[in-house]
N, C-alpha and C positions, 0 to 999 in steps of 0.2 A: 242178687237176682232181681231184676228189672221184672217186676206185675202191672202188667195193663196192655194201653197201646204200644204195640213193639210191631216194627215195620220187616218182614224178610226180606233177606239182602235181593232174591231173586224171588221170581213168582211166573208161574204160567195158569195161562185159564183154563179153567178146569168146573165143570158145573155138575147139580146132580142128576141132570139130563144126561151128561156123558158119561155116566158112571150106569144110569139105566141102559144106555146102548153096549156098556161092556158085558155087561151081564147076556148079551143075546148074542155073544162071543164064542160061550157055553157053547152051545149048540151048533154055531154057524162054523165053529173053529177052523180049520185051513181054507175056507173059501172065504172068512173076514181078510184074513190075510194075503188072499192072491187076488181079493178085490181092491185091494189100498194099496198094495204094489203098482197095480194097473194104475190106479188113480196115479197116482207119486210118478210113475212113470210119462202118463199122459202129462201132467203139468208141469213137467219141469224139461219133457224133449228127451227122456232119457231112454234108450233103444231097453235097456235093464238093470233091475231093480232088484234087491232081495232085505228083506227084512230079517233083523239080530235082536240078540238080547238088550243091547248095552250099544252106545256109539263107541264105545272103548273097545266091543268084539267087534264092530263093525271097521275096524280100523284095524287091529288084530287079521281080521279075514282079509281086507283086501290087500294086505303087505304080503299076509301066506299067498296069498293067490300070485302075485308079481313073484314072490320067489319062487315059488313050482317053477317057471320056465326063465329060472337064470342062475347063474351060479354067484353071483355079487351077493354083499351081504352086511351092508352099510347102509343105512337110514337117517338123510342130513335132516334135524328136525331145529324149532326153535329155541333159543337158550331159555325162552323165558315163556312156557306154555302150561296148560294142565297140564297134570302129573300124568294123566291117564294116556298121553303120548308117550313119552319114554316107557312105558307099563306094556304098552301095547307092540311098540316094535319089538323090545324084550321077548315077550310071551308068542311073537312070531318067529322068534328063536333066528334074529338078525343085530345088528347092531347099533344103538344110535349114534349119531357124531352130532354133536349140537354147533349150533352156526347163531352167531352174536345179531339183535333185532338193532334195529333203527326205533328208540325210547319214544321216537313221535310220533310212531304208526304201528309197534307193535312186529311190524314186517322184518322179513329178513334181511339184515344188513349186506349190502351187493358185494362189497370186499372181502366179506367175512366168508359169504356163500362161498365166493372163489376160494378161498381157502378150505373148505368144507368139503368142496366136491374133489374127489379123487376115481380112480379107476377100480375101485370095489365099490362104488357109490351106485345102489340099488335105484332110490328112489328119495324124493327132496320133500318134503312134507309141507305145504303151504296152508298158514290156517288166517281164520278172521276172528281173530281175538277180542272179546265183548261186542262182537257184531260190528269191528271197524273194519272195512272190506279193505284186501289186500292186493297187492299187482302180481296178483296171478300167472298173466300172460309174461313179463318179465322173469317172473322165473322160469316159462317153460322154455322162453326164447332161449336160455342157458340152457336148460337143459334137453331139450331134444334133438340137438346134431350129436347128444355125447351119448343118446340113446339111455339117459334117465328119466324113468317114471315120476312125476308130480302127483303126489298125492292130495289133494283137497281136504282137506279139516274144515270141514262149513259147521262144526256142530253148533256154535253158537252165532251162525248167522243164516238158520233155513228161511227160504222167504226172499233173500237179499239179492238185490243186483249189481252188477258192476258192466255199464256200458251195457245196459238192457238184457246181459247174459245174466243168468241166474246162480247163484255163488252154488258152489257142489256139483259144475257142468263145465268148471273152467281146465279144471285137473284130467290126465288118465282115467282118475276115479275120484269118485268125493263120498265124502261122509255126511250124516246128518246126525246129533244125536236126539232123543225123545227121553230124555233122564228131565227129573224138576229141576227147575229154574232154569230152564231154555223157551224160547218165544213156545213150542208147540211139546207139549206132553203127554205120554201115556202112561205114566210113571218112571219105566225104566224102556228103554228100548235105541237102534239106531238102524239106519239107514243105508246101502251100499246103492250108489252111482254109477253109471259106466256107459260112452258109446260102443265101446269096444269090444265086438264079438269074440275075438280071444281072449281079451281077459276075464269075459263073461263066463266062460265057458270054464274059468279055472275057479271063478268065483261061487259058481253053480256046483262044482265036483267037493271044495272046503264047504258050500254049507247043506247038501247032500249030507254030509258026515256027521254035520251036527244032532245033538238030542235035542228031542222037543223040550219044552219045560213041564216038568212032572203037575200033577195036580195041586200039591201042597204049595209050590214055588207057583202055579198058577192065582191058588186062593190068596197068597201072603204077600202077592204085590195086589192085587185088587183091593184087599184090606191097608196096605202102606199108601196105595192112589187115594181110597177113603178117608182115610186118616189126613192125608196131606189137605184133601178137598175143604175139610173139615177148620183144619187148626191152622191152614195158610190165613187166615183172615186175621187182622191186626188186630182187632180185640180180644183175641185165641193165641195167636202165635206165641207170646210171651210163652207161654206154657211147654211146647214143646223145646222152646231156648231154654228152657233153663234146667233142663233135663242132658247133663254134661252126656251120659255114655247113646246119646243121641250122635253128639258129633258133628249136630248141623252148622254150617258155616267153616266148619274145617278141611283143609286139603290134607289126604293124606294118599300116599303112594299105594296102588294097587298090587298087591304082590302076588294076587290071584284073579288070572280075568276069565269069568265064566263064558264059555262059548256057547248060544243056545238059538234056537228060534224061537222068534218073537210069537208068542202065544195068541190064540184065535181072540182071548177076552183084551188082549194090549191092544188089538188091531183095532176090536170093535169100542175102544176107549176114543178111536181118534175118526167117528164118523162127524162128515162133518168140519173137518179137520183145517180145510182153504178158511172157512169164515172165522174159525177160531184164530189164526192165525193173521189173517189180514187184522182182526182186532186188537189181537197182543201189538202188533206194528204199532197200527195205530196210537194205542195207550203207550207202548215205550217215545214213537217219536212226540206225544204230547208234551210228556214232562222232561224228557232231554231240550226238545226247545226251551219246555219253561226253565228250565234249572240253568239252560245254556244262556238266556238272559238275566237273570238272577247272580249269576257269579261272573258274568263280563266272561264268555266262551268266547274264541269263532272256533264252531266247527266243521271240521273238516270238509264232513259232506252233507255240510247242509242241518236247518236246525228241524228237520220234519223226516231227518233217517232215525229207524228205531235200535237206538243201540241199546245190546241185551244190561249192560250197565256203564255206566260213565265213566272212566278213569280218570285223577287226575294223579297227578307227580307234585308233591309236597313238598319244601325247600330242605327241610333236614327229617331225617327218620323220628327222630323226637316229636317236632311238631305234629309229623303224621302220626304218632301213635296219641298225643294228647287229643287228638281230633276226633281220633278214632273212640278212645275213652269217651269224650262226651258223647256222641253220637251214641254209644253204646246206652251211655245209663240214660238217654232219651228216647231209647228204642227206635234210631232212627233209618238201622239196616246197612249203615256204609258198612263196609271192610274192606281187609287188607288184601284180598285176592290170595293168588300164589304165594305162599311167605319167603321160598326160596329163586333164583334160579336152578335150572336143571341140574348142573352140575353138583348144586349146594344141597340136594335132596341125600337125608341120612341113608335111605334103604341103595343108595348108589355108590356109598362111600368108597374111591378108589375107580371105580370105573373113569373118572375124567381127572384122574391126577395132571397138575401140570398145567391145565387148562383156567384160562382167568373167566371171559365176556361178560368186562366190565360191563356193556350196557343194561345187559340182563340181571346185573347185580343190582346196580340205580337202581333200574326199576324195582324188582322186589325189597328195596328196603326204604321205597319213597312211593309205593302207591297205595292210592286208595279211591275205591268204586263207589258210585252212588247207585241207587233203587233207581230204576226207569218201568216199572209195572204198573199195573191199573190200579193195585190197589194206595194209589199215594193220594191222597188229595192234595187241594190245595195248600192247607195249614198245613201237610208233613211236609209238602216243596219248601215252603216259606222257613220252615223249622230248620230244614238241612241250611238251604243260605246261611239263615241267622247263626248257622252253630260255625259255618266254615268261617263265615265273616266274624265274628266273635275272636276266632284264633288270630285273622290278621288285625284287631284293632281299630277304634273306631276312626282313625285319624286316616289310616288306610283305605277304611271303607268310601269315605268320604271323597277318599282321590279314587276310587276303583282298582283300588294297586291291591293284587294277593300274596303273600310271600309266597312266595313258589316260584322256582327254579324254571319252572317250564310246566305247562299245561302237556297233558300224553294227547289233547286232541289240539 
């Protein structure tokens, strides 16, 4: 167990100002919530808007909603994504078919997609993984003469643009999630997307159905936002790390996704919410620039995009995991992301017999994310370098050469 400064792998801003506006939640309750819709809707162009428990329900609702008016029943998702995707087409009581990425963007691989897509194929899931914005439009050009719905997975890129459109506007429908450690939180909560007056309207009838969140489940995330508010800070944090049946930092498969709406005190958690937000940006694209010069990057798009964390791909799983151990007892926040591909998650065993997508394999057993939050300073950036640069050698360091097989940006 690691005491002191320990850096969280992810972090959103979160102040005790926004924790006084939650509280006046209490009282304002459905009108906080049909006022932040509007908002969310004004700034992002979107004709409609509904606020969830979770971006995992909010992903959940909008698949129910595209199945109400079809009989298809296939959901091509990526091989190498949060667990909370395969969880979510599941629990829409549809099916996923995973579709092998391209390891240098995270995105759907084009030949694999072809193979993916078939004639029960509902809808193709496009996400932006650690905030690395995806080609969207490429997939929809697939798929809309064949009459499949693109889903958007923006949860780890709200905020972001791609060609001045705004990620979660490119899709059918797009998601956002408001869970910790995404650019923008209200502890738990997500976002449904949509220009579409029919889809809206099926989307509007699924969360109709919804229960509200009870009182208890209202006080006991206000109290886990506190808590978070409190002990996210790196001279704290340590403490909640080392508290295992915590489970922070671990992926694990959802085998129960609560459907709910988003509580008046969640809504009133995120007044405010644009400047919280442009500042997370801001703080992530600082220290990705800085980390991106410090370890010899080019990235992709630029060293001033805020990606929600850094990946890179480590030359053997060993190295990655000896890197990761220092990092660890430095309290330095990297991990290992995903541990599996999709197919390789235990709670699925058998569901993808048969099935290989090697790239989605590489990756989970060669990557590893850095911190891009505010709360890194300087000496933590410097400390990450020194500990990657450490593993390649001073001789390496010296020529600028990383062992690594390939940088994921």
């Amino acid at each position: 167990m690691r005491i002191g400064h320990t850096l969280p792998p992810a972090a959103a801003m979160l102040s005790m100002k926004d924790l006084w506006h939650g509280l006046s939640g209490v009282r304002a309750g459905r009108q906080s919530v049909e006022a932040l819709e509007a908002d969310i809707g004004q700034h992002f162009g979107a004709r409609h808007v509904a606020l969830v428990s979770s971006g995992t329900a909010a992903l959940t609702i909008a698949l129910k909603a595209l199945k109400a008016g079809s009989t298809k029943t296939e959901v091509v998702i990526p091989a190498y994504t949060c667990f909370s995707v395969p969880a979510a087409v599941i629990h829409a009581g549809l099916t996923p078919v995973p579709c092998d990425i391209n390891p240098a963007t995270f995105d759907l691989d084009e030949s694999s997609l072809d193979r993916a897509i078939g004639p029960s194929t509902l809808a193709v899931v496009a996400h932006h993984l650690f905030g690395i914005v995806s080609d969207v439009e490429r997939v929809r050009a697939r798929c809309a003469p064949l009459g499949i719905a693109v889903v958007e997975d923006a949860a780890q890129g709200m905020g972001l643009t791609m060609n001045g459109r705004a990620l979660g506007t490119l899709g059918d429908v797009g998601v956002f999630s408001l869970g910790r450690g995404k650019h923008l939180t209200c502890g738990s909560g997500g976002v449904i997307l949509t220009k579409s007056d029919a889809l809206a309207e099926a989307i509007r009838r699924e969360c109709h159905a919804l229960p509200a969140q009870s009182a208890v489940e209202t006080v006991r995330n206000f109290l886990s936002v506190l808590l978070m508010t409190v002990f996210i800070r790196p001279y704290l944090y340590w403490i909640p790390a080392s508290l295992p049946f915590l489970g922070l930092g671990r992926s694990v498969y959802p085998k129960h996704v609560p459907l709910k709406r988003l509580s008046g005190v969640s809504a009133a958690l995120l007044r405010g919410w644009r400047d919280r937000l442009r500042a997370a940006h801001d703080a992530c694209a600082l220290t990705s620039g800085d980390l991106g010069k410090r370890l010899g990057l080019a990235l992709p798009h630029g060293p001033s995009h805020p990606y929600l964390r850094l990946p890179i791909l480590v030359g053997s799983p060993a190295m990655r995991d000896q890197i990761y151990e220092q990092s660890r007892r430095q309290g330095l926040g990297l991990s290992r992301a995903y541990p599996t591909a999709v197919i390789d998650i235990p709670e699925l065993a058998g569901l993808f017999a048969g099935q290989r997508m090697p790239a989605a394999r590489i990756v989970a057993q060669h990557i590893l994310t850095i911190p891009t939050h505010h709360w890194l300073s300087e000496q933590d950036r410097h400390a990450i370098a020194s500990c990657i640069w450490t593993a390649a050698g001073r001789r390496d360091q010296a020529n600028r050469r990383l062992p690594f097989e390939r940088w994921s940006l």
